[in-house]
N, C-alpha and C positions, 0 to 999 in steps of 0.2 A: 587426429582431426585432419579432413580432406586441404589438401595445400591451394584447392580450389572451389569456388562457392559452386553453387546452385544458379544453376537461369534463372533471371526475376522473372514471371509471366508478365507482370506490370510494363516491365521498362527494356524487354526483350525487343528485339528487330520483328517485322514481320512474318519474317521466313521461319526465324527460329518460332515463334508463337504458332505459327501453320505447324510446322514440324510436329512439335508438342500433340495438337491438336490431332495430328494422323494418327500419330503414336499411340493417345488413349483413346483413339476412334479404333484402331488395329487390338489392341493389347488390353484394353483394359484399364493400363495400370501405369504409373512411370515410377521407375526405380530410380535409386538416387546417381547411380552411374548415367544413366540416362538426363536425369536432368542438370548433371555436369558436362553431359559432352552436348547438351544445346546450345551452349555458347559458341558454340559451329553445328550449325543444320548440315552441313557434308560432312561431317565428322560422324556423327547422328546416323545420318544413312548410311556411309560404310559401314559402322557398325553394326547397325538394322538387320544390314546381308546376311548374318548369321540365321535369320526366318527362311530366307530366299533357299540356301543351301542346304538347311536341316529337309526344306519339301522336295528339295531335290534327291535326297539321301533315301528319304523316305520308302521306296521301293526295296530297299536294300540292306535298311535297316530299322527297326523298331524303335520305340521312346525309350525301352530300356536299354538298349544297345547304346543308343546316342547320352543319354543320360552316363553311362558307364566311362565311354570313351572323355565326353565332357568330364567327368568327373577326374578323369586319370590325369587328364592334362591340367586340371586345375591344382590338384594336389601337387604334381610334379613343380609348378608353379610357383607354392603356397602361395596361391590367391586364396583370401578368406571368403570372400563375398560370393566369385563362382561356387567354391565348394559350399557355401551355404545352400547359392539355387542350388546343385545339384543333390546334395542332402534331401532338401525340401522334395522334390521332385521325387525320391527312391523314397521318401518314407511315406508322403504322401500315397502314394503306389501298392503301398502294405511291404514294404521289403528294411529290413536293416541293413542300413551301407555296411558294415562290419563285417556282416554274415552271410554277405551276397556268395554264392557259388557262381562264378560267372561262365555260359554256355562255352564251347571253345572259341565259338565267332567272338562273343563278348571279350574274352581272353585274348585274343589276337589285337583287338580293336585298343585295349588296355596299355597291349604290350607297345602299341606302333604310338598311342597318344603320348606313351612317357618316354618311348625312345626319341622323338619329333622334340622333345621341352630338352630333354638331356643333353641331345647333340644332333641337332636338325642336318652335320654334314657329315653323321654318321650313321645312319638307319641301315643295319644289318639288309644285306642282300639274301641273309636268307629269311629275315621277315618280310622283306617285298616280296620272296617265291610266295610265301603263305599268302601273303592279301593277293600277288593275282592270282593265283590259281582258287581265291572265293569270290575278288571282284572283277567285274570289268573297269576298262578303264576311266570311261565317262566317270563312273562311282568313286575309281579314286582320283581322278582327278578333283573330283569335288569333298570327297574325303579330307584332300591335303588342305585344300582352300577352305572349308570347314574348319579345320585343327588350326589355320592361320591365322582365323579370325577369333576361334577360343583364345589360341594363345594373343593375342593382341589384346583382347580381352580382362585377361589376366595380367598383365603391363600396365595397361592403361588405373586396372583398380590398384594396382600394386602403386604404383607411381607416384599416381594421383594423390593415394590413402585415403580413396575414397570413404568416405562415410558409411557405414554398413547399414543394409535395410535394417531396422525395428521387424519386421516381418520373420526375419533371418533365424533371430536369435533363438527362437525354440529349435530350430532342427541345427543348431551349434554347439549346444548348452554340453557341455562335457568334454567336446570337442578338440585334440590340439595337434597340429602337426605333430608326427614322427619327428624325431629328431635327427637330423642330418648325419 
């Protein structure tokens, strides 16, 4: 059970009910992380940033690349909630996270998201030769600031224990960490 509520929309501040408001006017949809961290509308938009970055990425890499790399870092994490979105997201896709064969780029992308969770002040210098000599740096710059806000991410729902979407649970269902 989450150690913190939900925004009331009733009895929320202004800003935070504008907030709100953006969010299912942008997305569609509010998750329930999302409507925990409207108890701060600037908490809400830092978080947001992860839209901002992924279109920034976007030239550079695909939805299943970004899905992949997410996904690495959530596991590395065991955040349950990202690995659900990203579940959702690859099966949705038609692919079984399981049985993904991932491209080399994917594989690079995989290896740097779980090297960043393991030991953010040890990422092998010879996986940085690999990412630059396939990205520039603009890409990883935003790459790292990407990874910083999954993992923040994955903190925040860990911490929290947030409440897991109802939405989640079929792309879960069997589901469980690897064992440590």
């Amino acid at each position: 059970m989450s150690h913190l509520s939900h925004f009331d929309y009733e009895t929320a501040s202004d800003s935070a009910r504008a907030e709100h408001d953006r969010e299912v006017a942008l997305r569609g949809r509010m998750t329930n992380m999302k409507r925990t961290l409207l108890h701060s509308p600037a908490a809400h938009r830092i978080y947001a940033e992860w839209f901002t970055l992924r279109e920034e990425l976007r030239p550079a890499l695909d939805d299943r690349a970004v899905w992949l790399f997410c996904h690495a870092i959530s596991m590395e994490s065991r955040a349950i909630i990202p690995v659900g979105f990203f579940r959702r997201a690859l099966i949705n896709a038609g692919l079984t996270p399981e049985a993904i064969i991932p491209t080399d780029d994917e594989a690079l992308l995989i290896e740097f998201g779980k090297a960043i969770v393991k030991d953010s002040n040890a990422v092998p210098d010879e996986l940085w030769d690999r990412l630059k000599r396939r990205y520039d740096e603009p890409a990883l710059v935003n790459l790292v600031a990407f990874a910083g806000i999954m993992i923040a991410t994955a903190i925040f729902n860990n911490v929290v224990d947030v409440d897991l979407d109802q939405e989640l649970l079929p792309y879960l269902e069997g589901f469980e960490f690897p064992a440590k």
